[in-house]
C-alpha positions in Angstrom: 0.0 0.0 0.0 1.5 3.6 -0.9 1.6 5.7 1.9 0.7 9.4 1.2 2.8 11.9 2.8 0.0 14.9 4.8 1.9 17.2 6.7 -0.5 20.0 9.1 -0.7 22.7 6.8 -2.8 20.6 4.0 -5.2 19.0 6.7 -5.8 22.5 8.1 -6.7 23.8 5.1 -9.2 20.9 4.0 -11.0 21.3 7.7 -11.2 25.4 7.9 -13.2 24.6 4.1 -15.1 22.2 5.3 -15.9 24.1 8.0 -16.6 27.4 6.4 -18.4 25.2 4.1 -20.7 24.2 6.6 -21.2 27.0 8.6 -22.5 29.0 5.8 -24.5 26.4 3.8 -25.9 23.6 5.7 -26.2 20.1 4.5 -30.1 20.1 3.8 -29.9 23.7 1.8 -26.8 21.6 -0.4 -28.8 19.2 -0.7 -31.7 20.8 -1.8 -29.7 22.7 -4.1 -28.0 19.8 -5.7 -31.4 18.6 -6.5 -33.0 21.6 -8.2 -30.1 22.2 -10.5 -29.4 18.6 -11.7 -28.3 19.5 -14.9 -25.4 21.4 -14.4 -22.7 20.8 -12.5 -21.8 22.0 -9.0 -18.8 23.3 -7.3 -17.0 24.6 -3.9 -14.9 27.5 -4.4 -12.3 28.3 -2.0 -8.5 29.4 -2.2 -5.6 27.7 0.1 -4.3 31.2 1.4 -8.1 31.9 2.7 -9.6 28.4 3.1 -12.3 30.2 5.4 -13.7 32.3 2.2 -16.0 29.6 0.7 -18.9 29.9 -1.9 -20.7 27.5 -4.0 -21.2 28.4 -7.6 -23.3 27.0 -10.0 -21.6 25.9 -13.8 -24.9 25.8 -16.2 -22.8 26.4 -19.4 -19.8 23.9 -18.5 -17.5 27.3 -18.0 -15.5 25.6 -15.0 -13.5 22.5 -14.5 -11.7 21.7 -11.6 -8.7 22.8 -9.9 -6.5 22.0 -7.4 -3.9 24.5 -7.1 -4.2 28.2 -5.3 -8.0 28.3 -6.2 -9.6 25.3 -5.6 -12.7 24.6 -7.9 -13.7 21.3 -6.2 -16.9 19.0 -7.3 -19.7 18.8 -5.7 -20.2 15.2 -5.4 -24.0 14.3 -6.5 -24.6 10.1 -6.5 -26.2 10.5 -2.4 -27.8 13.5 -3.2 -29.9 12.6 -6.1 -29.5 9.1 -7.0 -29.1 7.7 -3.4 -30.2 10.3 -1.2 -28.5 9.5 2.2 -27.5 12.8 4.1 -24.6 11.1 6.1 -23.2 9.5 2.8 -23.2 12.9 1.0 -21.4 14.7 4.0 -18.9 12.5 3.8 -18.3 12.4 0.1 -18.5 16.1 0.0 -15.9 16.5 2.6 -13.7 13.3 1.4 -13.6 15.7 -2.7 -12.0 18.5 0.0 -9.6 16.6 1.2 -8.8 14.8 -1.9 -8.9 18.2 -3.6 -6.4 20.1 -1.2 -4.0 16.9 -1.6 -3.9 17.3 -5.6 -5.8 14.5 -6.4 -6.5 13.8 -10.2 -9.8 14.7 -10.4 -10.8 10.7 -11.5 -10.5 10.1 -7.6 -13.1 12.5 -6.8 -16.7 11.3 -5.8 -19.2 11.9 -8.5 
């Protein structure tokens, strides 16, 4: 098994998202959300020099892909939202993208 080398910094990052995240849109409204705009895809927009400035934006014209460097453009994952709907599932798929997102992974290891 490969072992992935997380030092503090990146963790901290990933939590004060997920946090911010929370704080300012809960679950149930994302949720909701997820489910009136099916058609176009979702994102969490945030920056790794102010991971506590978060905002959701909505890609109805396929204008945004995402990214993983200094601005972080990371998926909104959909499958226990829509197709599965299980709140617990989908908060941890939403915050499992974060954390793969702050750690650069490709974007094929993100939760759809």
């Amino acid at each position: 098994m490969e072992r992935l080398d997380v030092d503090l910094p990146q963790i901290k990052i990933a939590e004060n998202i997920c946090y911010a995240l929370l704080n300012k849109y809960p679950i149930d409204y994302i949720i909701d959300l997820i489910k009136e705009n099916k058609d176009c895809r979702i994102y969490i927009t945030s920056s790794r020099d102010k991971p506590n400035e978060v905002d959701i934006l909505m890609d109805k014209v396929g204008r945004y892909k995402y990214q993983c460097n200094e601005f972080l453009c990371i998926p909104i994952p959909k499958k226990f939202a829509v197709l599965e709907p299980d709140k617990r599932y989908f908060e941890a798929t939403l915050k499992a993208n974060i954390f793969l997102a702050v750690l650069k992974a490709d974007e094929k290891e993100l939760h759809q």
